[in-house]
C-alpha positions, 0 to 999 in steps of 0.5 A, a space after each residue: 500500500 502507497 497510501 492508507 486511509 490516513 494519508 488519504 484524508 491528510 491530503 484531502 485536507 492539503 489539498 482542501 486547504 490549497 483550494 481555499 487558498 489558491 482561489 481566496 475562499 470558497 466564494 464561487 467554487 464548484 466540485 466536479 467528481 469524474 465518474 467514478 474515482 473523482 466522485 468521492 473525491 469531490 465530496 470529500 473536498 467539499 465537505 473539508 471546504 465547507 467546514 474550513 470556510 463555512 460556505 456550502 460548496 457544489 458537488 456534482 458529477 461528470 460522466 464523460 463516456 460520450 466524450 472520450 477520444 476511444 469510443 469506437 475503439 474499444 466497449 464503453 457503457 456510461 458509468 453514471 449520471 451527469 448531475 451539476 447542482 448549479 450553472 457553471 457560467 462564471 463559477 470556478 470549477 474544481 473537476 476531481 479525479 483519483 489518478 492522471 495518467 495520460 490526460 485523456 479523461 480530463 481532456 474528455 472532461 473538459 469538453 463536457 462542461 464546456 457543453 453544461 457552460 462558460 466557467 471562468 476557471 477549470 482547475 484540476 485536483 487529483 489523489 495521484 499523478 502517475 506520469 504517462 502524459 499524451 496531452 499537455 495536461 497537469 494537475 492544479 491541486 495533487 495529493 501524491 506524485 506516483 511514478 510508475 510503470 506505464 502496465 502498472 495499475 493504481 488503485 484509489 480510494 477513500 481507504 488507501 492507495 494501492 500499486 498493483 501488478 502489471 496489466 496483460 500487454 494489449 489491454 487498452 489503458 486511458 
């Protein structure tokens, strides 16, 4: 285990902390979760943001399957609902994911609130940056720096961080 449930919740707390920093306060923040891993996420920062500045923040979540740049390459099923409590014009949105691989998602994700509306700023907060990069895409807010090997998997969750083993060569990794 890279990380265990300790380390998770001392670096939504930096990260939350960062965040209010970074933007003076709270004031015209929204959390976005990526379907899946950035779901917990979101509601994990919102929840530290909140109790920290005392201003409810917005938690809502992004499925980006219809905007990935592999539909057609490879199966895909949506994985949950898209549900944005409030307009994104003008708000600062804080999109949330467990690990930055090659910057494909957020890329995909970028595309999708630009169809939900005009935020003045999207910035990126993310448990792990892996390395890997496709795209000119990095991270505003991260809990851990994790090199790895391109076939290694990294699990993330609210309990821990996990290196797994290699995955079988020809499996697509996005």
């Amino acid at each position: 285990m890279v990380m265990d449930a300790g380390d998770v919740q001392r670096a939504v707390w930096r990260i939350a902390h960062e965040v209010i920093e970074h933007n003076r306060g709270a004031a015209r923040l929204v959390l976005v979760g990526l379907q899946t891993g950035g779901v917990w996420m979101a509601s994990a920062l919102a929840e530290v943001i909140s109790s920290v500045t005392a201003t409810q923040v917005p938690v809502g979540t992004l499925d980006i399957a219809y905007y990935r740049d592999d539909i057609g390459l490879r199966p895909f099923l949506p994985v949950g609902a898209t549900e944005i409590p409030v307009g994104l014009d003008g708000t600062v949105v804080v999109l949330c994911d467990d690990v930055l691989f090659t910057g494909r998602t957020v890329r995909s994700a970028l595309n999708a609130l630009c169809d939900l509306g005009r935020p003045a700023a999207v910035q990126l907060a993310v448990m792990v940056d892996r390395g890997h990069r496709e795209l000119p895409i990095r991270p505003d807010f991260v809990g851990k720096n994790l090199p790895t090997a391109r076939l290694e998997m990294v699990d993330v969750s609210p309990e821990g961080v996990v290196l797994g083993d290699m995955v079988s060569p020809g499996v697509e990794l996005t």
